[in-house]
C-alpha positions in Angstrom: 121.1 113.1 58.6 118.5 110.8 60.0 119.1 106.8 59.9 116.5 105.6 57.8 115.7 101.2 58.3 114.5 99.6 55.8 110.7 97.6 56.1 112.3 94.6 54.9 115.1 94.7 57.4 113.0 94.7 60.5 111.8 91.8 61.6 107.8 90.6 61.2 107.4 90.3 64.7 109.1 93.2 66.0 106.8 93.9 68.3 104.2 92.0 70.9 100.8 92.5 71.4 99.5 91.1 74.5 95.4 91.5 75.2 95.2 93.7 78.6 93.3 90.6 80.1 95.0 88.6 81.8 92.6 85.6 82.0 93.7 85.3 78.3 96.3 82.5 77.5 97.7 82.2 74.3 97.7 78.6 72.5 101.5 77.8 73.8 100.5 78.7 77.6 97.2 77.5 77.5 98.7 74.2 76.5 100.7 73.7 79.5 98.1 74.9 81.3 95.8 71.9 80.9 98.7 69.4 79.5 98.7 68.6 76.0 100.3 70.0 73.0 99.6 73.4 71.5 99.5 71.3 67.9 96.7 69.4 70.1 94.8 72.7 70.3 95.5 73.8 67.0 93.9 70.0 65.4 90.9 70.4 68.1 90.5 74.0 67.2 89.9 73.4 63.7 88.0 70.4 64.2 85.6 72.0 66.5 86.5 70.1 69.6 88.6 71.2 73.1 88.0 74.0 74.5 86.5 77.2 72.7 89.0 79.7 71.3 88.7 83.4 70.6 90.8 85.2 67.7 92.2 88.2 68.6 93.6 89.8 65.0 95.6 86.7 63.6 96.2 85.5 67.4 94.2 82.3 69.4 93.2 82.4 73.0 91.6 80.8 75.6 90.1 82.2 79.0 90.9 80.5 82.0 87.8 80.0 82.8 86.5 78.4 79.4 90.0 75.7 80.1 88.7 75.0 83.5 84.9 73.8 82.4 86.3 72.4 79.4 88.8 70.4 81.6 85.6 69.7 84.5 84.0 68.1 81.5 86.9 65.7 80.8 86.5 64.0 84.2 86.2 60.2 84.0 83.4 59.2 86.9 84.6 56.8 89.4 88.3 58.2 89.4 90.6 60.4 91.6 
C-alpha cells in the first residue's frame, strides 16, 4: 500500500525555484553584493528608490548589471 503525505505536513517551501539566469540575484545576495541590508532593499523597493527590481512569481531580483549602474550612480565626485 502506497505512503500517502499529507499537504499540510510538507513544508511551504519544499522546494527552490531558482531563475536559469544567473545574472539574477535574489534580495539576500544582492544585498551583500552592493553592502546594505536586504530590509534596505525591501524599504527602497517599495519606496521607489535603489536599484530597480524584477518579480519573478512572489520572488524579488536584481541583475547585476542594473546593481552596478545603480551603484556607478552612488559615486560621491572628488573621492576614491
Amino acid at each position: 500500500m502506497p505512503v500517502v503525505i499529507c499537504p499540510k505536513a510538507r513544508s511551504r517551501k519544499s522546494y527552490s525555484y531558482r531563475p536559469a539566469n544567473p545574472n539574477l540575484l535574489n534580495r539576500t545576495e544582492a544585498a551583500a553584493y552592493i553592502g546594505v541590508s536586504p530590509g534596505s532593499l525591501a524599504h527602497w523597493s517599495r519606496s521607489c528608490r535603489g536599484p530597480r527590481p524584477r518579480r519573478i512569481g512572489r520572488s524579488t531580483y536584481y541583475l547585476i548589471s542594473d546593481l552596478d549602474a545603480w551603484m556607478d550612480t552612488r559615486v560621491v565626485p572628488g573621492r576614491i
